[in-house]
C-alpha positions as semicolon CSV with decimal commas, in nm:
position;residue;x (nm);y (nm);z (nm)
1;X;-7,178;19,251;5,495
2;X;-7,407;19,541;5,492
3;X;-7,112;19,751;5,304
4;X;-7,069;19,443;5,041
5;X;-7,465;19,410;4,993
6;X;-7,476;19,811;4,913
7;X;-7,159;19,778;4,665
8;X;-7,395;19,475;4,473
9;X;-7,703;19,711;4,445
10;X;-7,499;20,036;4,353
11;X;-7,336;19,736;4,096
12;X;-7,678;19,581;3,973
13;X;-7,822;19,940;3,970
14;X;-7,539;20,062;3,707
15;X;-7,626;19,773;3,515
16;X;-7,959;19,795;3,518
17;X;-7,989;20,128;3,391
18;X;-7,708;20,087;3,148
19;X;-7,938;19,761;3,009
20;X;-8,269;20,045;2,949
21;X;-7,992;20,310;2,777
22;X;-7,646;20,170;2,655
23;X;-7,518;20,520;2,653
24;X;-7,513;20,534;3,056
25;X;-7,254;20,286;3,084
26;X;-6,982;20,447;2,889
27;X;-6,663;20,613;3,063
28;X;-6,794;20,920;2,954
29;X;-7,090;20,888;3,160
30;X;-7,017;20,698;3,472
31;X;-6,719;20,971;3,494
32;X;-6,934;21,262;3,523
33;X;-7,181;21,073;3,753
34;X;-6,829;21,057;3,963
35;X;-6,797;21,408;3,906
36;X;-7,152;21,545;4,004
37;X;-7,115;21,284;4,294
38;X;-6,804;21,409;4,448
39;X;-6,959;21,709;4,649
40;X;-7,255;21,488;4,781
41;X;-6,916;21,244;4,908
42;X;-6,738;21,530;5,078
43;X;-7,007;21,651;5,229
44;X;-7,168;21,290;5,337
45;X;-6,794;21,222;5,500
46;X;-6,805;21,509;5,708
47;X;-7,132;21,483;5,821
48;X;-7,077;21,148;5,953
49;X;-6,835;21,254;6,193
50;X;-7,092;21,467;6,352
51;X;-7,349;21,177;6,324
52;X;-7,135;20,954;6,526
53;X;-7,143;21,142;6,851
54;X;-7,501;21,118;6,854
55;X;-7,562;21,476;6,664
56;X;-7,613;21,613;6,283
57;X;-7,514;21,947;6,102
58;X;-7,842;22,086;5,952
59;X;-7,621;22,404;5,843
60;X;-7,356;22,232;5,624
61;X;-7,529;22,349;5,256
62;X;-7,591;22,713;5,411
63;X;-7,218;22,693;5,572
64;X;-7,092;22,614;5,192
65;X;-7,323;22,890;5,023
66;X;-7,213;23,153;5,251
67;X;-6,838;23,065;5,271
68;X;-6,884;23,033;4,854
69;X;-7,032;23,362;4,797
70;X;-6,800;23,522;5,023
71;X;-6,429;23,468;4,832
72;X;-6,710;23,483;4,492
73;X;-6,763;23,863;4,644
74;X;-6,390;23,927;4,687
75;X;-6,283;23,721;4,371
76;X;-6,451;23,991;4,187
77;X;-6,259;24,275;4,320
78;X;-5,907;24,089;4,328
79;X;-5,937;23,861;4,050
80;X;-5,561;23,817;4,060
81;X;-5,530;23,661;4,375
82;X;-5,418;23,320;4,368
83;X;-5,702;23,043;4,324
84;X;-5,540;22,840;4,665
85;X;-5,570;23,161;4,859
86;X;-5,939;23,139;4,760
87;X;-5,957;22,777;4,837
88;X;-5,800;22,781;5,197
89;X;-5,995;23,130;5,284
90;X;-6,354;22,930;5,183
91;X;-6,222;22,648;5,440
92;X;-6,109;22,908;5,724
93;X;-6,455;23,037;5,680
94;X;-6,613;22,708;5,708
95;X;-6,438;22,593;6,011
96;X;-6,520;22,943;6,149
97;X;-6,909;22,902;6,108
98;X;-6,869;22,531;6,241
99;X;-6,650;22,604;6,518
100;X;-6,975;22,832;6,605
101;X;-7,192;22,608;6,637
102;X;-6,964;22,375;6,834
103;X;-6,940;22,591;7,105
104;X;-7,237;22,685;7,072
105;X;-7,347;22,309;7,127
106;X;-7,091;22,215;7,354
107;X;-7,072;22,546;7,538
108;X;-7,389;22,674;7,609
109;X;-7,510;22,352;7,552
110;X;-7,829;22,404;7,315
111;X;-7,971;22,114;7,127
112;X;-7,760;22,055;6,795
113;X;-8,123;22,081;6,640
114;X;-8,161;22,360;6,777
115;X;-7,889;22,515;6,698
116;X;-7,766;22,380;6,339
117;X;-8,162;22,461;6,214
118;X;-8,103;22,781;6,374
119;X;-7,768;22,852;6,215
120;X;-7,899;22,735;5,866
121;X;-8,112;23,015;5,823
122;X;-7,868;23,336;6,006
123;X;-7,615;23,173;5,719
124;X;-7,891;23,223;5,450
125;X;-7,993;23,586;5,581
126;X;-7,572;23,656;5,555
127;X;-7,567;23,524;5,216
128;X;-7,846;23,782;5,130
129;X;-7,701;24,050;5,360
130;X;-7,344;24,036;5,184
131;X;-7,454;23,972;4,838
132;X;-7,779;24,218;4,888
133;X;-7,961;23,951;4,658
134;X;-7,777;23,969;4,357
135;X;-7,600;23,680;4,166
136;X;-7,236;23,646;4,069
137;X;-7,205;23,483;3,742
138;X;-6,943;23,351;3,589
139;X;-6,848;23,605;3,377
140;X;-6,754;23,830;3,672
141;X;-6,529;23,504;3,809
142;X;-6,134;23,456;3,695
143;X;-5,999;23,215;3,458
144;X;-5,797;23,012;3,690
145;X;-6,066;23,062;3,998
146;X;-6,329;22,860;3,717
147;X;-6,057;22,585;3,545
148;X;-5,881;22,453;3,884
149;X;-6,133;22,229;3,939
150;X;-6,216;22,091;3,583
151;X;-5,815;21,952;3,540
152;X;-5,835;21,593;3,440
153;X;-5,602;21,319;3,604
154;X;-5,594;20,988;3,392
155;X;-5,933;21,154;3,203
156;X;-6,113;21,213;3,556
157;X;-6,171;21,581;3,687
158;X;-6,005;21,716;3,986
159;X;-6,284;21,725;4,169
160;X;-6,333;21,372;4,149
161;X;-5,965;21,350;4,317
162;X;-6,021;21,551;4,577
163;X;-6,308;21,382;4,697
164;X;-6,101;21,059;4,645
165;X;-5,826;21,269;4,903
166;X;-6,114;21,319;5,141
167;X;-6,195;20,987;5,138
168;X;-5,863;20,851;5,252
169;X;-5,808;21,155;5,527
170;X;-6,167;21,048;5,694
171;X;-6,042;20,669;5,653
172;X;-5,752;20,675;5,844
173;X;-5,899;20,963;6,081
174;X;-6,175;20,741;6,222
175;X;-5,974;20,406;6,164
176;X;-5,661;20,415;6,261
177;X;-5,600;20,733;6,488
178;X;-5,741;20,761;6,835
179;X;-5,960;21,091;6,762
180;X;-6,169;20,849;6,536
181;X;-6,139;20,556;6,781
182;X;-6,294;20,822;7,109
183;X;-6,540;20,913;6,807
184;X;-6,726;20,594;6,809
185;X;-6,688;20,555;7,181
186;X;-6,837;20,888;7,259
187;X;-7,129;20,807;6,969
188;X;-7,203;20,458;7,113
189;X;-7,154;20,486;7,470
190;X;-7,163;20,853;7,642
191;X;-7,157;20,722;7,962
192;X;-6,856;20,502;7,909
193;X;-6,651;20,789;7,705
194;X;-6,673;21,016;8,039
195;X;-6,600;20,684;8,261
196;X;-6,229;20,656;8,088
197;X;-6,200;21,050;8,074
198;X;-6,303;21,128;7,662
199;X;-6,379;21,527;7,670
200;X;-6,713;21,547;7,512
201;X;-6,688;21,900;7,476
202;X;-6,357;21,850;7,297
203;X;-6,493;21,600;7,074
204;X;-6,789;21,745;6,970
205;X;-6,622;22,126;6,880
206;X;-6,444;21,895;6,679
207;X;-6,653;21,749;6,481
208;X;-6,842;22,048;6,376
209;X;-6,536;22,212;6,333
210;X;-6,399;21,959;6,019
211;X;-6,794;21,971;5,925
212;X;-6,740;22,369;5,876
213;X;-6,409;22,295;5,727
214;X;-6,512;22,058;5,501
215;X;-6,825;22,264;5,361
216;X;-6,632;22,559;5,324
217;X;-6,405;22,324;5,106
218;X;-6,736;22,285;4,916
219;X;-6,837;22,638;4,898
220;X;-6,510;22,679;4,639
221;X;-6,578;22,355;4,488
222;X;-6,971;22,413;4,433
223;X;-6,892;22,756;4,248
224;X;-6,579;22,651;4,024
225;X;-6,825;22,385;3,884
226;X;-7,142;22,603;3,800
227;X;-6,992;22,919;3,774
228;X;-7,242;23,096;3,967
229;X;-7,275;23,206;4,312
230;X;-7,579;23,311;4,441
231;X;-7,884;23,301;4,752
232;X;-7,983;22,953;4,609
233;X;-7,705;22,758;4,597
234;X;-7,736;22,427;4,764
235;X;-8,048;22,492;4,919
236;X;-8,206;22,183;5,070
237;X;-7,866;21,953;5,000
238;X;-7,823;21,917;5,402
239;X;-8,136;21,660;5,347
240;X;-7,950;21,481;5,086
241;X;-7,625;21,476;5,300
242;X;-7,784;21,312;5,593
243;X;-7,985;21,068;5,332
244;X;-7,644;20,968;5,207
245;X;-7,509;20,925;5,518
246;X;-7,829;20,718;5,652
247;X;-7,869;20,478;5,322
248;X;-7,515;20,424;5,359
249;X;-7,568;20,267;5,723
250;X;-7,468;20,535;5,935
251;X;-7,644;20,506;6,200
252;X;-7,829;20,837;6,363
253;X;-7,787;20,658;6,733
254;X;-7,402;20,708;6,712
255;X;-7,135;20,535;6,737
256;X;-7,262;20,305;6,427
257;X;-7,127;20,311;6,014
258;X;-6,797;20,310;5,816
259;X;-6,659;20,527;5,592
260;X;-6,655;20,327;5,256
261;X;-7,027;20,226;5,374
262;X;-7,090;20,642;5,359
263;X;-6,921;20,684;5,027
264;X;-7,144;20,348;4,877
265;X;-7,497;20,572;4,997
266;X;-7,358;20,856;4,836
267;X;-7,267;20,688;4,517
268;X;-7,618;20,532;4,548
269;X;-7,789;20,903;4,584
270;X;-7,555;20,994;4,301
271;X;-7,668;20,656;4,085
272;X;-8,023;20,780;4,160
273;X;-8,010;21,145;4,063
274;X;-7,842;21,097;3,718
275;X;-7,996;20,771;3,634
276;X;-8,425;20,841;3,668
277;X;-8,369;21,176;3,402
278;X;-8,165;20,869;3,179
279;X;-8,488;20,631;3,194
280;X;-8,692;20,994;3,130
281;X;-8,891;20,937;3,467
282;X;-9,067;21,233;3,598
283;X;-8,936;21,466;3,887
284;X;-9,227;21,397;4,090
285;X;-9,137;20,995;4,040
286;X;-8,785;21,125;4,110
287;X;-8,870;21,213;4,423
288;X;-9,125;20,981;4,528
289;X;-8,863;20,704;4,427
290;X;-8,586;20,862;4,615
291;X;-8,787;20,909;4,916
292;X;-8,875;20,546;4,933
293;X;-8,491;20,419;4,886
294;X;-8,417;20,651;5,196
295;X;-8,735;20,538;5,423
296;X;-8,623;20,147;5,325
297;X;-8,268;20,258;5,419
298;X;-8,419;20,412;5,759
299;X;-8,568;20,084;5,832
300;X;-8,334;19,849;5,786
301;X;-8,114;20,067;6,018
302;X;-8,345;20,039;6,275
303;X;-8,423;19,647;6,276
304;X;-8,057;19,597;6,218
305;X;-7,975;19,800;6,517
306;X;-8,277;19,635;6,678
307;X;-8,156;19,284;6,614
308;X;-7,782;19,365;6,793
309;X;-7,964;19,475;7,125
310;X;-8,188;19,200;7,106
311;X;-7,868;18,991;7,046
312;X;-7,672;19,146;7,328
313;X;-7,965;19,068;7,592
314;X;-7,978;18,748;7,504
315;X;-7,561;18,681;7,545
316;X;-7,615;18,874;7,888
């Protein structure tokens, strides 16, 4: 229900801001809100993995600046290496930094917070450190590193597609496979998961690990489609990550959301972000309006959450 009520406002939303300028409803339009929407989705679908075992991945935008400015660095100085060598080195990097703070979680066992908010700034002092503050502009970049991305399939961009691929891997991984079954159980019961033997330790490495993966995916992604690479990329997206993930119902208890319901909040950020610069509202509205979608979003979680324990007493 909560999934179908989300569709209807992303739906009425589209509408309504298509009624105040025609223009935003054409293919043209809605396609690149797909497009510029597409990153927030990866991103949003990995981070709910960690969400659902009760933790969160502060690091994910400084994980996909560093692993992006990294093969940017090296793309420079062997601009004839293949763009998928690129592509899978940016992921191997990503895992890398989120298999860190896995262990480092699960291992030495410091507080995610601790350690993700910890992580998101040695990433940032890297990205400075290897790049020694400069930028890397497109100019310096290959042909084929810049154009992967921006192939169209049936007049949508590749990007677009991969996110769509994401989409279905994180679908069936959480739905229909018992890694995303011992997911949930771990998220919504901790006690019960070590009762019928789930390795917590396992699980959460894990999750961190296809959060790393995933945002090193990104880091490519994020520089084929601005053509720059530099110390500011993506800084403060983590926040709009984790708002995606909460307006679309994921719940930051554990154990609580679905993946379409992820993908509807991160359509809905996306809606938001393209459409208030359409109806020529202000940035400071911008935020002030996107900040109060994401508190409303924060507290229907919580009385909907509230209701089901106030439900389950009762049946007990």
């Amino acid at each position: 229900n909560r999934d179908f009520i989300l569709f209807i406002i992303v739906f009425i939303g589209i509408l309504g801001v298509g009624f105040a300028n025609p223009n935003f409803i054409t293919f043209k339009s809605l396609s690149d809100v797909l497009t510029d929407t597409s990153l927030l989705i990866i991103l949003a679908l990995s981070q709910m993995i960690v969400i659902l075992i009760r933790a969160i991945d502060l690091s994910v935008a400084s994980n996909l600046a560093l692993s992006g400015m990294l093969i940017s660095l090296l793309s420079t100085v062997y601009p004839e290496l293949p763009v998928i060598f690129f592509i899978l080195l940016s992921c191997a990097i990503g895992t890398l930094l989120g298999l860190f703070n896995g262990i480092t979680i699960a291992i030495l066992k410091v507080p995610f917070i601790v350690t993700t908010l910890g992580t998101l700034s040695i990433f940032r002092g890297l990205i400075y450190f290897v790049s020694d503050g400069k930028q890397v502009y497109g100019s310096r970049f290959s042909e084929s590193f810049l154009s992967f991305i921006h192939i169209r399939f049936l007049s949508l961009s590749l990007l677009f597609w991969i996110a769509v691929g994401v989409f279905l891997f994180i679908y069936i991984l959480l739905n229909h496979t018992k890694f995303g079954r011992n997911l949930y159980t771990l998220g919504g019961n901790p006690e019960a998961a070590k009762y019928i033997g789930i390795n917590e330790n396992k699980y959460i490495i894990a999750a961190y690990a296809l959060s790393g993966f995933f945002a090193g995916l990104c880091g490519y992604l994020w520089i084929a489609r601005y053509s720059v690479a530099s110390t500011q990329v993506a800084i403060g997206f983590e926040l709009t990550v984790i708002s995606a993930c909460v307006v679309g119902g994921i719940s930051v208890m554990g154990g609580i959301g679905t993946v379409i319901g992820c993908v509807l909040g991160a359509l809905l950020i996306g809606l938001i972000r393209n459409a208030l610069p359409v109806l020529d509202i202000s940035q400071f509205w911008q935020l002030a309006i996107s900040g109060a979608i994401i508190l409303t979003a924060i507290i229907i979680n919580t009385k909907t959450e509230q209701r089901k324990e106030k439900n389950i007493m009762v049946e007990e």
